[in-house]
N, C-alpha and C positions, 0 to 999 in steps of 0.2 A: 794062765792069762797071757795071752801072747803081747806082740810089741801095742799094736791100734790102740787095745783095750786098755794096758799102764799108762799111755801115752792121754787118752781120751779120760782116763779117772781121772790125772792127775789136773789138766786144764779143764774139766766140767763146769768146773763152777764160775769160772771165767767166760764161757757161751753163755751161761744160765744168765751171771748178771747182765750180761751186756744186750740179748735178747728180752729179756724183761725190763730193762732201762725204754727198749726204743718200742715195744709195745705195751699198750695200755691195758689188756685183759690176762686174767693167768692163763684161760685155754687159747687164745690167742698165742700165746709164747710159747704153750706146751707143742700146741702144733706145728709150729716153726722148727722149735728145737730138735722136735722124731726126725723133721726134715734136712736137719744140719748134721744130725748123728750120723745116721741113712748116706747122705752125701760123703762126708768125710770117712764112712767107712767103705763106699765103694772107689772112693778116688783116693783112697792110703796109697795106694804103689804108684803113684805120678808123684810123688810128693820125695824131693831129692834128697832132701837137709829135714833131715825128722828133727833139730833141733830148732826148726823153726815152724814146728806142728801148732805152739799158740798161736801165732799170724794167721799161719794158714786158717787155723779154723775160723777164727775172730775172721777172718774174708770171707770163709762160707755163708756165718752168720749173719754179717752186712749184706751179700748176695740174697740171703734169704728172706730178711727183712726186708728189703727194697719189692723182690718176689709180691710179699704181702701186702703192702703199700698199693702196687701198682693193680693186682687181683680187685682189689677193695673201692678202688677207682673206676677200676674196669665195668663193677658191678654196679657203680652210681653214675655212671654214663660220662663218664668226666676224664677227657683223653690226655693222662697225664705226661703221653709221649712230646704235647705240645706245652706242656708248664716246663719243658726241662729243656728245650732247645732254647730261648734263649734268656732264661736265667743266669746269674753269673754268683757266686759265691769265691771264698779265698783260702789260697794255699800259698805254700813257697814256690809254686809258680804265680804267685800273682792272682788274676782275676779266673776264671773258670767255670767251666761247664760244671755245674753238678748238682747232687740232689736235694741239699739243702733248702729251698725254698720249697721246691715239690715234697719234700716228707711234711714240711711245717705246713703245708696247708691239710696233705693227711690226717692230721692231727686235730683238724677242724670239723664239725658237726657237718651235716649234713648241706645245708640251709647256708652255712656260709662257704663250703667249698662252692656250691650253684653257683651262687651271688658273685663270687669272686671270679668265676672262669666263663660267666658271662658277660663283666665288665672288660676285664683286663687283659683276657687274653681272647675269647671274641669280639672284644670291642664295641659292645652291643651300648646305646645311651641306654638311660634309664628307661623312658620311654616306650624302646625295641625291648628291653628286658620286662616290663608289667605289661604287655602286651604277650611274651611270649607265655610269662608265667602263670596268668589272668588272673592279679594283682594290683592293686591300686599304687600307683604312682607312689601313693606315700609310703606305701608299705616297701616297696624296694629300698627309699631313700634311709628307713629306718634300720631293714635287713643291712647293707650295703655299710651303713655307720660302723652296727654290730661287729660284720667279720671282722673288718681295717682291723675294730680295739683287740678284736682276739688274736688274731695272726700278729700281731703287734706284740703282744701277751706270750704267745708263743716263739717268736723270731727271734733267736739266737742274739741278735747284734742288735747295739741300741741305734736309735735312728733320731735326727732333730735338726735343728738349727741353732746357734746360739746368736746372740742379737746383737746385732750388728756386724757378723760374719763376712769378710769377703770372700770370695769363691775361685779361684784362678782364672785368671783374663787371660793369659798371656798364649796359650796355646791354641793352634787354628779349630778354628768347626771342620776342619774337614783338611784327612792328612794331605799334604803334600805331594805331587806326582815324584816316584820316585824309578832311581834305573839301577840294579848293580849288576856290577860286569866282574870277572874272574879274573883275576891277575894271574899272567905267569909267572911271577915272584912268590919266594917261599915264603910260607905263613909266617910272621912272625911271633915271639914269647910274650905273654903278657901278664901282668901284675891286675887280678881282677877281683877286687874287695867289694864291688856291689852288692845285695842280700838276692838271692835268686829270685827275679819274676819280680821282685818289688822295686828294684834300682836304685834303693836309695845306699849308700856304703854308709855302716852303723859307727860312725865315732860321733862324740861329742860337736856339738852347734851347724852339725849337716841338717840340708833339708831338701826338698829335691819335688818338682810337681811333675805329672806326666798324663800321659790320657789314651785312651783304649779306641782306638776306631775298628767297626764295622765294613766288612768288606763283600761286596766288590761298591758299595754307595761312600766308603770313606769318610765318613760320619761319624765326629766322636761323639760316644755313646758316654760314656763316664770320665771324667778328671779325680786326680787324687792329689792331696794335698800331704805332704809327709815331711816329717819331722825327727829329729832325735832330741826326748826331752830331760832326760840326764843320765845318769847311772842308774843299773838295776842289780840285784843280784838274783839268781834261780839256783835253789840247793846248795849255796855257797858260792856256784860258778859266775862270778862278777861278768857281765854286760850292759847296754844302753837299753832304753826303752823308748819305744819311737810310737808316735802318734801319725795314724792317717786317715783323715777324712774323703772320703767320698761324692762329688755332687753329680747327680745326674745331668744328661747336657737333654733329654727329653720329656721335658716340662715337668718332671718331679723335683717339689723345693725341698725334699727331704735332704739332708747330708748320712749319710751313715759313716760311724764313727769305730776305730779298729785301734786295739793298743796290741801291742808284741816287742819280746824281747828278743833281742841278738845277739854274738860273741864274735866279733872282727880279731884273729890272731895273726901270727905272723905267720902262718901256712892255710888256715882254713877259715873260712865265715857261714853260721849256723843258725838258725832260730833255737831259744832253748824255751819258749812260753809265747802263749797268746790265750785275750781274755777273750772270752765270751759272756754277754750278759744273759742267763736264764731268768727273766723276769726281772726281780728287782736284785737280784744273788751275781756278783762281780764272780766269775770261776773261772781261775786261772787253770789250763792246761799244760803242762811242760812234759817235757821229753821222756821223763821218766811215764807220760802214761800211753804209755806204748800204744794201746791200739785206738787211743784217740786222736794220738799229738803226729806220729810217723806217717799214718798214709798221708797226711795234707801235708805237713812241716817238715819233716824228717831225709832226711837225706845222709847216704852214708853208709859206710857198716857205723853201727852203734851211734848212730845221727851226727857224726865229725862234720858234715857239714861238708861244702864243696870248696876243691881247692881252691885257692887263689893263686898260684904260681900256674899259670895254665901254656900249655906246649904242647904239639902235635903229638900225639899218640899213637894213631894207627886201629885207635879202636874202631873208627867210622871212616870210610873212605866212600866220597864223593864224584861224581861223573856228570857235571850237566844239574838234572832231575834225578836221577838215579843215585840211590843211598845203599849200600851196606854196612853190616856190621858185625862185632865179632858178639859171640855169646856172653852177656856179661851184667850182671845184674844193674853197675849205676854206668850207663852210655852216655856221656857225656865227654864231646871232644872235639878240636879244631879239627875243621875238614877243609877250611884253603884259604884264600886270600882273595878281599874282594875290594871297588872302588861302589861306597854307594855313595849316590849323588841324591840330594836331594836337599830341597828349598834352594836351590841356586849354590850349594855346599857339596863338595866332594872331601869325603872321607876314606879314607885308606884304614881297612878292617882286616881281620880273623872272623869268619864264622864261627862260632863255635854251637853244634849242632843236640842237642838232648834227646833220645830217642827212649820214648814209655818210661821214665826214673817216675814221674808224678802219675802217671796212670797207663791202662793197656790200650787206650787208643792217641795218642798225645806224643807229634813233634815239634819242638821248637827250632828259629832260628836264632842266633844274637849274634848281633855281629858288631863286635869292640874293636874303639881304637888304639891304637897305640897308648895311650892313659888306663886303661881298661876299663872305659867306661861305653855304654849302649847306645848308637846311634841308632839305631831298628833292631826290632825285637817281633818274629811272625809266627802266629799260630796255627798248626797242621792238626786237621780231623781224621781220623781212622776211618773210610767210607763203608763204613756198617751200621750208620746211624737207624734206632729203630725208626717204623715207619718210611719214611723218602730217605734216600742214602742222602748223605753230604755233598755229591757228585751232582743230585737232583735238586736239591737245594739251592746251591752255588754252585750250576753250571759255568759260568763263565771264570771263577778262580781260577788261580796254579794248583797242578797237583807236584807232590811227590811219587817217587814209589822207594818206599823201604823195605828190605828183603823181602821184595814180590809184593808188599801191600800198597793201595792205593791212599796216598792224606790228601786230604784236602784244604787250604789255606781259608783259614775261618774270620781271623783278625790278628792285626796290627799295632804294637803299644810304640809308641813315642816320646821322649820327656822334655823337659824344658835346657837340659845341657847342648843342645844344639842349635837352640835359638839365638 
């Protein structure tokens, strides 16, 4: 039995469940799986760190499941390339691109995926939709009820309002023009305890609101409302437990609601848990479930979590728009010193730049003040988006270019510390 084959015995059963978890047929999964064996045994010799042969595979598997998903769509005429552009779901970077919504409607029959990607994301009234589908009016109104309860049923994260709720005022409809310029002064050190992508720094009676604008229209899309609402403990490792609500600012009154745990230390700050509601079942995910909790939350060797004593490195070095960087699994690092101005406020910052740590197409900017806290915070696409690159999309944005490749600046998060 050579190396592939010990290696492949020993995590099998760990593709099996996790393929059969995200699909609903056995030969559905069996099919996937020939596909996921198949793969990881023609791409074994790319693979550097054979100690990290479970990941790898568990990534084939989500590649391959996603594969099937989007085949499945393909074949019910339902162009799922456009459910997932502007979807946002969450990670320890925050707000994000990604699949979640587009698998949960996967998961939907026939008759409510239609119904759904005729409303919602063609935008069709009712009306345009029982006209297209030659269907009586009521019959949409009844179809159109139905999905909402199932995707509902199925959506990860619970959704509601509680009564009498108020929602955050305080942040603009529309960010701020803003200007940063490059100091020739050296970066300065910075003490930076905020939770990555979320801003809020996890100790006791902090609370922190901020909001996500759209770009190149500048339009906040979502506000989040966050909190830390006491102590928690995950596998004995004492942290806080922070609440964050969600309201859309584009006529949906839904709130979507997010719990997660953190660990503020005196060198590092980490997520060690975040719930998820599957139906009516509270499931908490933590760090130990490696190939659920690490791709989104996980940062690190063995998820330590990211410094907070942060200091010029050398890993990234900056020119203008042009980025490099060295070979290194978590890229994370000041690349210079900048004056950003904005709301009629000049701030004196450190970039500090993230390059692919949360995904393979995904740069960030942060740029902290001296408190080490986020005045602007910018999100960069990889321009290989399926369908219309991100370049065609949002022509008029900034680009980067990192080691040769093209990002494209997608959106902007801002919080209420600078108001």
């Amino acid at each position: 039995m050579d190396e592939f084959e010990e290696l492949l015995e020993k995590e099998r059963l760990s593709a099996e469940r996790y393929v059969r978890f995200r699909l609903s047929t056995k030969a559905d999964a069996d099919d996937v799986l020939q596909e996921v064996y198949l793969t990881a045994c023609q791409k074994f010799s790319q693979l550097k760190n054979k100690d990290s042969f479970k990941a790898w595979l568990i990534s084939i598997a989500k590649n391959k499941c996603s594969d099937h998903f989007r085949k499945k769509a393909e074949n019910q005429e339902i162009p799922i390339d456009e459910l997932s552009e502007r979807e946002l779901a969450d990670g320890r970077h925050g707000v994000s691109a990604d699949s979640l919504v587009k698998e949960t409607v996967t998961m939907l029959g026939d008759k409510d995926k239609q119904i759904l990607y005729l409303y919602y994301w063609k935008e069709l009234s009712q009306t345009e939709i029982a006209k297209r589908l030659n269907i009586p009016l009521g019959t949409v109104k009844s179809r159109l009820h139905t999905a909402r309860q199932n995707f509902k049923v199925k959506y990860p994260y619970h959704t509601g309002r509680a009564k009498g709720e108020n929602t955050m005022k305080k942040l603009p409809k529309f960010m701020p023009k803003y200007k940063i310029e490059a100091s020739s002064e050296a970066p300065f050190s910075v003490k930076w305890e905020e939770l990555m992508g979320w801003f809020l720094v996890p100790k006791l009676d902090k609370k922190l609101s901020w909001g996500l604008y759209d770009m190149p229209s500048r339009r906040c899309s979502s506000v989040f409302d966050m909190r830390v609402t006491g102590k928690a403990k995950v596998h004995g490792i004492e942290g806080v437990e922070i609440d964050a609500k969600e309201t859309s600012c584009q006529g949906n009154n839904g709130v979507i609601e997010r719990t997660f745990i953190a660990q503020l230390t005196d060198t590092h700050c980490r997520y060690l848990a975040t719930l998820r509601n599957d139906g009516d079942v509270r499931n908490f995910i933590t760090f130990l479930d490696a190939d659920e909790f690490m791709p989104n939350w996980g940062f690190g060797e063995n998820n330590c979590g990211n410094e907070t004593d942060l200091s010029a490195k050398g890993d990234i070095s900056r020119a203008g728009s042009v980025i490099t960087s060295a070979e290194k699994d978590f890229l994370l690092d000041i690349v210079g010193r900048y004056t950003v101005t904005i709301g009629g406020k000049s701030y004196d910052t450190v970039c500090v730049m993230d390059i692919e740590t949360y995904n393979c197409g995904m740069v960030t900017e942060q740029f902290l003040d001296k408190n080490g806290r986020t005045v602007l915070w910018r999100r960069f696409e990889r321009d290989d988006h399926r369908g219309k690159r991100w370049s065609e999309l949002l022509p008029d944005n900034d680009r980067l270019t990192v080691n040769g490749a093209t990002y494209v600046h997608w959106y902007d998060c801002m919080t209420d510390y600078i108001l």
